[in-house]
C-alpha positions as CSV (number, residue, x, y, z in Angstrom):
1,X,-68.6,-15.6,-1.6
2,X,-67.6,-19.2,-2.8
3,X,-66.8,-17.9,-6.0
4,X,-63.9,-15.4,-4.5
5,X,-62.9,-17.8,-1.7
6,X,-62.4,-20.4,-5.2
7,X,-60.8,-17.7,-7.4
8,X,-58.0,-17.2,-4.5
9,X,-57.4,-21.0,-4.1
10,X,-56.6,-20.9,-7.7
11,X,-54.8,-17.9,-7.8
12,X,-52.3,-18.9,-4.6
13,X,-51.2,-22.0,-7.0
14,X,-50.7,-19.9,-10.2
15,X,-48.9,-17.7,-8.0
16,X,-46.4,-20.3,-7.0
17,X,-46.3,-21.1,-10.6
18,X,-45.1,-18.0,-11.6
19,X,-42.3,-17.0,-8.2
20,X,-40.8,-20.0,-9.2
21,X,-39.8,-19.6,-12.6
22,X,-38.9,-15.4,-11.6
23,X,-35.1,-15.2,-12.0
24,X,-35.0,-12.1,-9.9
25,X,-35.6,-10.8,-6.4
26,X,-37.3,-7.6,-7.5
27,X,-40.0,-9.6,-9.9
28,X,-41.2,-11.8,-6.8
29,X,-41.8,-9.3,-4.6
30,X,-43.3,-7.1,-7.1
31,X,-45.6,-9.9,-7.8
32,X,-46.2,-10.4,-3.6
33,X,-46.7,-6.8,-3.5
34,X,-49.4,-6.9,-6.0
35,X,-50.9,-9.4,-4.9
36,X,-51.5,-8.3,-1.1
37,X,-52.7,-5.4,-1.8
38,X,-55.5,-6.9,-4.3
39,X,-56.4,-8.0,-0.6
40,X,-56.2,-5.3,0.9
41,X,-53.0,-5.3,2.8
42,X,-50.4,-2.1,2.2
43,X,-47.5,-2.8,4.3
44,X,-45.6,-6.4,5.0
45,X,-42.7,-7.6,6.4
46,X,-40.1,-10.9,5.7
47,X,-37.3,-11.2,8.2
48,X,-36.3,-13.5,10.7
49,X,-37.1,-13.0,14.4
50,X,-34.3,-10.9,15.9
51,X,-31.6,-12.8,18.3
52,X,-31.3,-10.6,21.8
53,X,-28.3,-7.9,20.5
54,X,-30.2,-8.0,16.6
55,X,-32.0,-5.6,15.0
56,X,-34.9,-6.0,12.7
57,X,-32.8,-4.5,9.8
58,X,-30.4,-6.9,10.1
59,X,-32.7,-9.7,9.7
60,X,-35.0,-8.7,7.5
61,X,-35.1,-10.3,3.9
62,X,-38.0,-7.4,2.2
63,X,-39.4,-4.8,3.6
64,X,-42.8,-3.3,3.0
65,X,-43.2,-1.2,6.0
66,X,-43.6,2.7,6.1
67,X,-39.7,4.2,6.3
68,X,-40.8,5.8,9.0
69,X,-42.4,2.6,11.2
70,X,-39.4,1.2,10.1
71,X,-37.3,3.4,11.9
72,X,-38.9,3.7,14.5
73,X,-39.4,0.0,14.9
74,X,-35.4,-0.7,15.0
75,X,-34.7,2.7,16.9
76,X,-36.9,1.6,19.7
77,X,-35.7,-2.1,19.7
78,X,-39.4,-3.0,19.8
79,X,-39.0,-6.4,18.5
80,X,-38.1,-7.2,21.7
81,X,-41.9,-6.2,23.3
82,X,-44.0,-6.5,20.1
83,X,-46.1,-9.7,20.5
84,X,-46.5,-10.4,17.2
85,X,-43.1,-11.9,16.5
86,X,-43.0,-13.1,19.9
87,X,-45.8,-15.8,19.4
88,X,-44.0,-17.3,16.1
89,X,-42.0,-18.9,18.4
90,X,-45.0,-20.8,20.2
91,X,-47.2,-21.6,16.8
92,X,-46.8,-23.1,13.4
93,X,-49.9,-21.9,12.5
94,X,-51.0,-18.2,10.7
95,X,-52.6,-15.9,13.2
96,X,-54.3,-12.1,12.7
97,X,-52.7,-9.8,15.2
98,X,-55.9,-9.3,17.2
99,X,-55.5,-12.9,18.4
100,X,-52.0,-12.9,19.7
101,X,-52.5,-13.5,23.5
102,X,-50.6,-11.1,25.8
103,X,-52.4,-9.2,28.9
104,X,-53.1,-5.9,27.8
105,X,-52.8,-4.2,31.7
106,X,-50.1,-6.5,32.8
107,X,-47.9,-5.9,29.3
108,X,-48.4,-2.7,28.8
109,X,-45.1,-2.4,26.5
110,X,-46.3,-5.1,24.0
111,X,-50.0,-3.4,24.4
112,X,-48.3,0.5,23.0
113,X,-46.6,-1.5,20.0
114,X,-50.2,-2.5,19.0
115,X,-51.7,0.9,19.5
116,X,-48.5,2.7,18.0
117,X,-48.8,0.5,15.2
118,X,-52.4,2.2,14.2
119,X,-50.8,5.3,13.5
120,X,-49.4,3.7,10.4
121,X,-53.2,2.3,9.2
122,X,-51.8,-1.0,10.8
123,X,-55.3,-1.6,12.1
124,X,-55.9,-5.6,10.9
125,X,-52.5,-7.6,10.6
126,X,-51.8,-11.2,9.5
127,X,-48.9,-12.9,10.2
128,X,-47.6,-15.9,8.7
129,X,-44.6,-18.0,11.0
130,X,-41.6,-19.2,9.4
131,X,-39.3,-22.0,11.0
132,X,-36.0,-22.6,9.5
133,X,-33.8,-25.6,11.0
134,X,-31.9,-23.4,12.8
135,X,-34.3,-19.9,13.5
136,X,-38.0,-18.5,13.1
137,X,-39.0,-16.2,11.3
138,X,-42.2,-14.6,10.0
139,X,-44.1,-12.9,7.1
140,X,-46.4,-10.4,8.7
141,X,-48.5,-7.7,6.9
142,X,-51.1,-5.3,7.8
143,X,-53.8,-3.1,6.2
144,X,-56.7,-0.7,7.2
145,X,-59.4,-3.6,6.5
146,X,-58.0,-6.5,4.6
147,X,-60.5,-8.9,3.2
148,X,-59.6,-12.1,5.5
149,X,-61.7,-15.1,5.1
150,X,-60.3,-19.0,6.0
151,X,-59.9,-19.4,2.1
152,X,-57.5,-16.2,1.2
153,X,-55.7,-17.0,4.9
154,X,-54.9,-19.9,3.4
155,X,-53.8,-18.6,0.3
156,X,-51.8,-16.2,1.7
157,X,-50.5,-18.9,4.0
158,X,-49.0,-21.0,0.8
159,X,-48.0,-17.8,-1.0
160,X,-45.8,-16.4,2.0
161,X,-44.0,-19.4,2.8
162,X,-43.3,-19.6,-1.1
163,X,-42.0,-16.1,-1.3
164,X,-40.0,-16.1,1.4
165,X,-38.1,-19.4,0.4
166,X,-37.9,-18.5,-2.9
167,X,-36.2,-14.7,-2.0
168,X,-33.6,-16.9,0.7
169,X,-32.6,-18.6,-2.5
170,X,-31.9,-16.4,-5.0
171,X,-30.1,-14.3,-2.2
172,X,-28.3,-17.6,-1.8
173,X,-27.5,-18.1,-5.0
174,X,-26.3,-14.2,-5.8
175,X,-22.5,-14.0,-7.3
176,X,-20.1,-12.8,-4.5
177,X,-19.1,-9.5,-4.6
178,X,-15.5,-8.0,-4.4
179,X,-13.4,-9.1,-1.3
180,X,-12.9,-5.4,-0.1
181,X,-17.1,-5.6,0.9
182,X,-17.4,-6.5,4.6
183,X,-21.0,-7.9,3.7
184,X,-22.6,-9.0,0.2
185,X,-25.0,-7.2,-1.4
186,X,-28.1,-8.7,-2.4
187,X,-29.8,-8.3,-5.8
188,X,-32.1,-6.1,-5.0
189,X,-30.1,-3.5,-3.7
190,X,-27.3,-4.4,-6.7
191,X,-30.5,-3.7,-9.0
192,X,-31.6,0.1,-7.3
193,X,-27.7,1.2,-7.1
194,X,-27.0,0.1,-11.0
195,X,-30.4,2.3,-11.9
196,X,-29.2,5.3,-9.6
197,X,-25.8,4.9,-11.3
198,X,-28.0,6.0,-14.6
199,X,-29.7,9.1,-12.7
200,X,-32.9,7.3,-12.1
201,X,-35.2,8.6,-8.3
202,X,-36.4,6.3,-6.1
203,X,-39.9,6.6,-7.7
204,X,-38.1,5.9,-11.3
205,X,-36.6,2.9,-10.1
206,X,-39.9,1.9,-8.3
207,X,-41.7,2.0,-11.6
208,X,-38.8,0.3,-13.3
209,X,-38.3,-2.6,-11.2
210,X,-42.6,-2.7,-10.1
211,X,-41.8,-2.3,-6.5
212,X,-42.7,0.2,-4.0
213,X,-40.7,3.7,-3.8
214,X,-40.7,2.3,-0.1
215,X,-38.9,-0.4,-1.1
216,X,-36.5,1.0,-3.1
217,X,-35.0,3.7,-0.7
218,X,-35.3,0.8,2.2
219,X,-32.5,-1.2,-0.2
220,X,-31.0,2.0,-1.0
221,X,-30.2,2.3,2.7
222,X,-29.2,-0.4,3.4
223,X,-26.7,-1.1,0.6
224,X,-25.6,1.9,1.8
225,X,-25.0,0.9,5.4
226,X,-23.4,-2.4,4.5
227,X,-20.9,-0.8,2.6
228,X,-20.7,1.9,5.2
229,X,-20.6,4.8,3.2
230,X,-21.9,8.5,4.0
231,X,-24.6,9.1,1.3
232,X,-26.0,7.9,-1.4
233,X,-24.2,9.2,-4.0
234,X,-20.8,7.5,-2.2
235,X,-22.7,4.6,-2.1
236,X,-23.0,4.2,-5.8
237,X,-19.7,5.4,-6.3
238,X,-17.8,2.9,-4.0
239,X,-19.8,-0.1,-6.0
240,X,-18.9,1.0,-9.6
241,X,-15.5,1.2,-8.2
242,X,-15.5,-1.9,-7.0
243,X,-17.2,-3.2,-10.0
244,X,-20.0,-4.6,-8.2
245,X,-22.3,-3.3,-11.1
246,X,-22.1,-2.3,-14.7
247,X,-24.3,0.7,-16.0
């Protein structure tokens, strides 16, 4: 046991070594992806704890989640009863979902998030609180039996905060797009139109870029939403007209 609890204090550091010196979103969260599910963990979540009137989408900085939890999570609004985001507010510190305090019989609303969640193999979750100066947010992943010792929490601890701050700054420091775009497109989804302009699935450009297919259609999406546009075939179209990528 002290021999993996010492290999994943050593790989958390080389970790941050190497999200550091990545030039591009899709290579960190490739390398987060990887990483979490060495542990165990097959779906995550980075976004910022939604305002009253937010979504989740419209907060969220990667998504890991099934499409269809996804969906169903901002359809439902259940950010606004799901405990799990609800006690970021109240800690700095990392918590599993099983030790989020809420009265099951009393809160019966944030009780049928947890149990809905199962559905998705969300049995275990970890969830790691993120406090801007201005907003909270959280990195929060889950898995059918994750391998969660105080040694890997802590790793995963220094590795979230890590990814998340370094995918706020490369979204930061993205080139602005053209004027006509009512909001900018981040390089991720910049990166999934450009191979879809070239004919490429979702699973091509998942194998390509070494992110989940999940992943891919969620930027897909939501390129396409920001730019407001019916499909995805518009959706491409309207950015090589704009000349928002190059193929």
């Amino acid at each position: 046991m002290q021999g993996i609890e010492s290999i994943w204090g050593r790989r958390a550091l080389d970790f941050v070594d190497a999200i550091e010196a990545s030039a591009t979103s899709a290579s960190v969260i490739s390398q987060f992806e990887k990483t979490i599910g060495d542990l165990g963990f097959h779906a995550y979540i980075m976004a910022g704890i939604p305002e009253p009137g937010q979504t989740l989408a419209q907060v969220t900085v990667a998504n890991g989640w099934p499409a269809q939890w996804f969906e169903l999570y901002n359809r439902e609004n259940l950010s606004a009863v799901d405990p799990v985001p609800r006690h970021c507010f109240n800690t700095l510190n990392p918590f599993e979902w099983k030790d989020v305090p809420y009265d099951h019989e009393r809160n019966a609303a944030a009780h049928d998030v947890m149990t809905r969640a199962r559905d998705f193999r969300f049995h275990e979750g970890f969830c790691i609180p993120i406090h801007y100066d201005d907003a909270t947010g959280a990195v929060s992943m889950a898995g059918e039996r994750p391998y969660l010792d105080p040694e890997t929490k802590s790793a995963l601890h220094l590795m979230s905060v890590f990814t998340h701050g370094r995918l706020r700054a490369l979204a930061r420091s993205a080139p602005p797009v053209a004027p006509a775009q009512s909001r900018r497109l981040s390089e991720t989804e910049a990166e999934v139109l450009r191979w879809a302009a070239r004919g490429k699935t979702a699973w091509e450009t998942s194998q390509i870029l070494g992110i989940s297919e999940r992943n891919v259609r969620w930027h897909l999406e939501e390129a396409q939403r920001k730019l407001k546009a019916p499909n995805k075939t518009a959706t491409v179209a309207r950015v090589l007209v704009n000349r928002e990528i190059v193929i």
